[in-house]
C-alpha positions in Angstrom: 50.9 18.9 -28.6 51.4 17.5 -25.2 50.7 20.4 -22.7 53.8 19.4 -20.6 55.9 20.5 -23.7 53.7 23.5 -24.3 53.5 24.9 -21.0 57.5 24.5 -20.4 57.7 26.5 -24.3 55.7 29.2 -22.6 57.2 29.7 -19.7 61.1 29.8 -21.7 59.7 32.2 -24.4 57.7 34.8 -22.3 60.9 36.6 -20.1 58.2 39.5 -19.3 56.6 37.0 -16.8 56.4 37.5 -13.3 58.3 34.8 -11.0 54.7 34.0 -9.1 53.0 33.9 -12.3 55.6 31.4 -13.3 55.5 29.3 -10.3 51.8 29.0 -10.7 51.5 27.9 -14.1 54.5 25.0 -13.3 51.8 24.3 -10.4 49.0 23.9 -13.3 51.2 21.9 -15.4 52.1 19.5 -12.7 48.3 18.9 -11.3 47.6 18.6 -15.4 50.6 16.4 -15.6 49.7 14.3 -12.1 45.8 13.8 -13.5 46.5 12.4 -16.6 50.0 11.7 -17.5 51.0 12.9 -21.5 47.5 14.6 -21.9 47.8 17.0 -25.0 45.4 19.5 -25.8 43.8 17.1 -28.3 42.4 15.8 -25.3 40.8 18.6 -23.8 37.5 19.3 -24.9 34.4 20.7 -22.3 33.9 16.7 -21.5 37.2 16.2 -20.3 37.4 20.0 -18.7 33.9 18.8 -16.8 35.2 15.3 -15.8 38.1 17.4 -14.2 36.8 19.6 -12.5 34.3 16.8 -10.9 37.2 15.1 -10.1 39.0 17.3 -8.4 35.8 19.1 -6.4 34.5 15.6 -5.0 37.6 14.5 -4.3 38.4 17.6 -1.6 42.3 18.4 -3.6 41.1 21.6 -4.6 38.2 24.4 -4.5 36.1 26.0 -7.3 38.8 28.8 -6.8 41.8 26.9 -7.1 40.4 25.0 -10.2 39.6 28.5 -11.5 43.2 29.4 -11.5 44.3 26.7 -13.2 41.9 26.5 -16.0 42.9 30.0 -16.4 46.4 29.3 -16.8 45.5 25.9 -19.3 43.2 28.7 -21.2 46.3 30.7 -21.5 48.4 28.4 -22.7 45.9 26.9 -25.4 45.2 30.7 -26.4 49.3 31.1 -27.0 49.3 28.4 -29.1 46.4 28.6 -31.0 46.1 32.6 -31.8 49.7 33.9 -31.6 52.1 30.9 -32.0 49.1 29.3 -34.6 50.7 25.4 -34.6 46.9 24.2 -33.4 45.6 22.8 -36.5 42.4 24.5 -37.7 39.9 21.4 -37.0 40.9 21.6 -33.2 37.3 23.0 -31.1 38.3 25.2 -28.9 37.1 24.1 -25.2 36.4 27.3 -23.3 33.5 30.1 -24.2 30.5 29.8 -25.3 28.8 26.8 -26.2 31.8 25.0 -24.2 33.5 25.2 -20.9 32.7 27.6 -18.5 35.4 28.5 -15.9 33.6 28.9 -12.7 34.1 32.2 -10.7 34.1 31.9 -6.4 34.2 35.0 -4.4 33.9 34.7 -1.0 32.8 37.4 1.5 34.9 39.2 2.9 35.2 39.5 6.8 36.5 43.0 7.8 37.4 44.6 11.3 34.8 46.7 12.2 35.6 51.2 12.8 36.1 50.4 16.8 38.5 47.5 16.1 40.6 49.1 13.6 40.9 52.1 15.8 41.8 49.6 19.0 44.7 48.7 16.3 45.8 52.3 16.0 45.3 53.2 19.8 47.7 50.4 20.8 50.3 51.7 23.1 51.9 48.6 24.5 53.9 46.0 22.7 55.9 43.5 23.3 59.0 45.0 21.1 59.8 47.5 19.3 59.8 45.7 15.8 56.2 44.9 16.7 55.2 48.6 16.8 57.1 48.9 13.9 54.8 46.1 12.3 51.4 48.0 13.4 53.0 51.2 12.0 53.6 49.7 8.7 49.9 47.9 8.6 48.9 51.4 9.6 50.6 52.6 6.8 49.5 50.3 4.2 45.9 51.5 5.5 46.5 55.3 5.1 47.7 54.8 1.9 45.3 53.7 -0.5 45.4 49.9 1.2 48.3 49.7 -1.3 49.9 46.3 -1.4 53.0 45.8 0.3 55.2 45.5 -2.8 54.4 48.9 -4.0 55.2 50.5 -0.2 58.5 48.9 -0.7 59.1 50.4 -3.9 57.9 53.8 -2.7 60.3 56.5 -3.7 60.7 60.0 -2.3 60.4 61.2 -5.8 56.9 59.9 -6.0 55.8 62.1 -3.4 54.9 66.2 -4.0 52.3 68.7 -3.4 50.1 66.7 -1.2 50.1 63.4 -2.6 52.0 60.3 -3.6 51.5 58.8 -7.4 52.7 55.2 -7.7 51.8 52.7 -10.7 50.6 49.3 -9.0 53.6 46.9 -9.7 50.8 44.0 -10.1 49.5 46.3 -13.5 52.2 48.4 -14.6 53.2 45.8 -17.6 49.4 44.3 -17.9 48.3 47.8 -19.5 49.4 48.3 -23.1 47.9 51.4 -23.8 47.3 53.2 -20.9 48.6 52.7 -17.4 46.7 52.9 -14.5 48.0 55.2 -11.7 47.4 55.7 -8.1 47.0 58.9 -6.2 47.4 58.4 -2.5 46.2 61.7 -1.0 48.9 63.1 2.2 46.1 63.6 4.9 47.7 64.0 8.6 47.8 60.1 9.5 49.8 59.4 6.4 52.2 62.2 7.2 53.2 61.5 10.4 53.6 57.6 10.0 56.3 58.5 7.2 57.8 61.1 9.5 58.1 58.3 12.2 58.6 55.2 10.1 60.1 56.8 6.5 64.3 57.0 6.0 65.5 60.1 4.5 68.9 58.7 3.6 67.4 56.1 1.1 66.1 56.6 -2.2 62.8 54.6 -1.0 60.8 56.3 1.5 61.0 53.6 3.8 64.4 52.3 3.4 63.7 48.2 2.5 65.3 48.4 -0.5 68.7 50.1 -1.0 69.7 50.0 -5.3 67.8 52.0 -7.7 66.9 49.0 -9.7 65.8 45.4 -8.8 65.2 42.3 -10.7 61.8 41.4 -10.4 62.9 38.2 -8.4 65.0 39.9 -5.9 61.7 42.8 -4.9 59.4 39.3 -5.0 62.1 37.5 -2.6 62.6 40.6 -0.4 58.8 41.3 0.0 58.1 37.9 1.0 61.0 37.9 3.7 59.5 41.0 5.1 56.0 40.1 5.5 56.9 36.7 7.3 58.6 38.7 9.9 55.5 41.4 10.0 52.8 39.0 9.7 53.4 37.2 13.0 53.6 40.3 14.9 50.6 41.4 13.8 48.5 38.2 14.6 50.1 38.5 17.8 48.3 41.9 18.1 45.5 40.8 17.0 45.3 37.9 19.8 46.3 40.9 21.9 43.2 42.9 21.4 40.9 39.7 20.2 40.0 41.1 16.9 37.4 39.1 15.4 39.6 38.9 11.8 43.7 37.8 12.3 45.8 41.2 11.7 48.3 40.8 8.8 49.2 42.8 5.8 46.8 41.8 3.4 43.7 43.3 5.9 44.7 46.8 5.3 43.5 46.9 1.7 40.4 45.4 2.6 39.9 47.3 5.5 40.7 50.7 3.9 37.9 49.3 1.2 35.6 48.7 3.8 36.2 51.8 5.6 35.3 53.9 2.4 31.9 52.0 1.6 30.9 52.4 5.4 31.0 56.3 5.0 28.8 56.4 1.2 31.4 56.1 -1.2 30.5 54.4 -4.0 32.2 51.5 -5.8 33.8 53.0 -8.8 35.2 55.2 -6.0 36.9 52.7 -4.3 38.3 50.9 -7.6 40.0 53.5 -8.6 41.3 54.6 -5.2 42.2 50.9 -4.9 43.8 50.9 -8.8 41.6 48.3 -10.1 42.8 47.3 -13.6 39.1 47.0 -14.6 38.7 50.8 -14.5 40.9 51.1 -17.3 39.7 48.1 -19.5 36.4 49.2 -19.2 37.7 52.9 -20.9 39.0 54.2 -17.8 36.2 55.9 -15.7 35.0 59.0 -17.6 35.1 61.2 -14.7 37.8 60.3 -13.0 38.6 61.6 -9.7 40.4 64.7 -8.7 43.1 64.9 -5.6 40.1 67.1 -3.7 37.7 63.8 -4.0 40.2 61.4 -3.2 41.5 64.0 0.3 37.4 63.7 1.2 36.9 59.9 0.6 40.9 59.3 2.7 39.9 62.0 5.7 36.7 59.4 6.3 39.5 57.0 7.2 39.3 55.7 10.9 41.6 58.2 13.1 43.7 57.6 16.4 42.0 59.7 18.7 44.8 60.6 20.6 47.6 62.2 18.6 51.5 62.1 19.3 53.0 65.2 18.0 55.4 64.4 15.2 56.9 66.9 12.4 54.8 67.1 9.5 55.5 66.5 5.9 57.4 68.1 3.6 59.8 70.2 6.1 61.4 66.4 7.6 61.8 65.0 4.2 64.6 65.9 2.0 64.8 68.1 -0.7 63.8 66.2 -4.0 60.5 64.8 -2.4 58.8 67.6 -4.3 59.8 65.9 -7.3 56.8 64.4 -8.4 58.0 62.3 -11.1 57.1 58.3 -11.3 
């Protein structure tokens, strides 16, 4: 029972996981490990949970949201063993729930670049190279489209886009759904268009060309994702000292300021979750009236605009011929 052993069972037995979810919980088991050599899950009770966390909060080696995370992942593991793999003997109390251990929750507020910022971002004429433009395209891109994470604009085929819109399943939820999976509709409005025309590659089965074979191990997209965005990243904060934006410019803004964007002009939040492909939507029996491709064109055409406009060939007659293919 010594949660060094379990955790290292877990992680050899469950292929389906993802390589960050296994570096995390080897992160868990080595703070578990560091804090009390040989603990077994004897030993954890909501005493030695609270101890813990006081020890670790005073001490300044990790935040209410870190220590979330890892409780989460101990949780887990206990769970495994004690519903599924069923080697916890009977008398063992469980620690979490109620009348035990409460795993504490931290959101912090988000800051967001304000409409006149975001549009300074899009305005931007002048750069320093051209893979820095490039960079501001594809943050423009990830804006336009749904603030979609950068994994899934890798991943992007042409085959996911036809009449009007692209349909993607969020790689972050596509094997966390059992019964039904959770897909994305990115509406085509203008913006969208002519950043693919201008950034997109034709002559690759993904619409923008960063990946080249039909099918990847999930290690290789995770390695190749990360690769990318510390070469975008930096040219964007450079942009972002450019302009003296009052948030640092990198990938991950887009989604929240495509979120932000959306609540500005009245839409609501079950709007935005399912534009955003929340998991929650679907756990909570999937949003009774869920939203058409008109609703999700109206909430997308709020999205902050350049207001001077480069002509560029508009989608579909650039792209090839299969694009209309709207397969996933």
């Amino acid at each position: 029972m010594e949660l060094k052993k379990l955790f290292e069972y877990f992680i050899k037995n469950n292929t389906q996981l993802k390589t960050n979810t296994i570096k995390h919980l080897r992160t868990t088991q080595k703070i578990l490990d560091d804090y009390d050599q040989g603990v077994t899950v004897y030993d954890i009770t909501p005493q030695y949970l609270q101890k813990f966390e006081s020890v670790k909060i005073n001490s300044g080696t990790c935040n209410l949201q870190g220590l979330g995370s890892y409780l989460r992942d101990l949780r887990r593991i206990i769970n495994y063993f004690n519903k599924e793999i069923k080697i916890i003997p009977a008398h063992y109390v469980y620690p979490f729930g109620k009348g035990g251990y409460q795993i504490k929750e931290m959101r912090d507020k988000k800051m967001v670049l304000f409409e006149h910022e975001i549009r300074s971002v899009m305005e931007l004429d002048e750069f320093d190279s051209e893979f820095q433009q490039y960079a501001r395209d594809i943050w423009m891109t990830l804006y336009y489209a749904n603030g979609v994470n950068f994994v899934d604009l890798l991943r992007m085929k042409w085959q996911n886009i036809g009449e009007g819109r692209i349909t993607i399943i969020r790689k972050k939820t596509e094997t966390t759904q059992k019964k039904l999976v959770q897909v994305i509709t990115i509406p085509l409005i203008e913006p969208l268009k002519e950043l693919i025309n201008k950034i997109g590659d034709p002559t690759s089965p993904f619409v923008f060309g960063l990946m080249n074979k039909e099918v990847y191990k999930d290690t290789t997209i995770t390695n190749r994702k990360n690769k990318l965005r510390d070469q975008i990243n930096p040219e964007l904060r450079k942009i972002s000292e450019k302009l003296n934006l009052r948030v640092p410019l990198t990938m991950k803004t887009a989604r929240d300021c495509y979120a932000s964007t959306l609540k500005r002009n009245g839409s609501n939040r079950d709007e935005i979750a399912e534009q955003l492909g929340h998991s929650d939507i679907v756990s909570s029996g999937y949003y009774v009236d869920s939203l058409g491709i008109d609703d999700s064109v109206r909430m997308n055409e709020k999205l902050v605009q350049r207001r001077i406009k480069t002509p560029v060939e508009i989608l579909p007659n650039s792209l090839p011929e299969n694009m209309t293919n709207n397969d996933i």
